[in-house]
N, C-alpha and C positions, 0 to 999 in steps of 0.2 A: 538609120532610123532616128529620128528627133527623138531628144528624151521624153518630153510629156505624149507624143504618141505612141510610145513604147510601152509609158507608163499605164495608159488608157488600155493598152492591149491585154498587157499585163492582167490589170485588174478584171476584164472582161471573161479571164481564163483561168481565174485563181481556181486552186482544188483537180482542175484537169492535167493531165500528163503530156508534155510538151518536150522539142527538142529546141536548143534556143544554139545558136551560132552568132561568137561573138568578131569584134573589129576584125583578131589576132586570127582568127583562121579556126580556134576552137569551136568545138562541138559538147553540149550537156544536154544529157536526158534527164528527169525528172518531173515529179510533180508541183506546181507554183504553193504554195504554202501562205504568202504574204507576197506584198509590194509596198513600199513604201519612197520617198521622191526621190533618193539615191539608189536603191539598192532592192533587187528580183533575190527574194530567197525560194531555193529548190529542196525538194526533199529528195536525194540521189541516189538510187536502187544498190546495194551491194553486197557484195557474198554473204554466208552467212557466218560473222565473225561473230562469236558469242562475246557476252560482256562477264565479268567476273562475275563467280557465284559465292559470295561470303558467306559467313557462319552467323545465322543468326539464332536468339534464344528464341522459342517458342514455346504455349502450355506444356508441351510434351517431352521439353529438352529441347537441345541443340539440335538443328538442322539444317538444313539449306532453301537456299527461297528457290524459285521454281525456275528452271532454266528459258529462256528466250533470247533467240538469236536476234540481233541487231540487223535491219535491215534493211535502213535508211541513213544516207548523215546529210548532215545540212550545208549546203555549197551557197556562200552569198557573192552575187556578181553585180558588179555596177552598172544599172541602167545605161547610163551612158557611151558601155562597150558596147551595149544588144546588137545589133546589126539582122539577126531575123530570128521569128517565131514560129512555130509548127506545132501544130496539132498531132499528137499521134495516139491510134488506139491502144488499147492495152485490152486484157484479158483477163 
């Protein structure tokens, strides 16, 4: 795929959930977040690793802030590897 029609693709599908298959034979699933003239950023689904829960002060005393699992990271891939795009539904 050319890079400026990748790019155009790209942009076409940002916010929708896509699997993108690059030069090298790899496969990523995720949501498009951004595009910009080098580089497809993905929002990439995974397990649910929690992030630390620090001590913080609050009116009441010490406490903890409220737990929430992690469950995206950010995979940035070089337009210029893309090789294809796909639509895929989610749920």
């Amino acid at each position: 795929m050319e890079k400026s029609h990748a790019y155009e693709i790209c942009v076409k599908h940002i916010h929708r959930y896509v699997r993108v298959q690059m030069r090298d034979g790899c496969y990523y699933e995720g949501i498009i977040e951004k595009v910009d003239e080098k580089y497809l950023y993905l929002a990439v689904p995974i397990g649910g690793e929690p992030y630390p829960m620090p001590r913080a002060f609050t009116p009441y005393g010490y406490g903890f802030y409220p737990y929430y699992p992690i469950r995206f990271r950010r995979l940035i891939l070089p337009l210029a590897a893309l090789l294809v795009l796909s639509l895929i539904p989610y749920y």
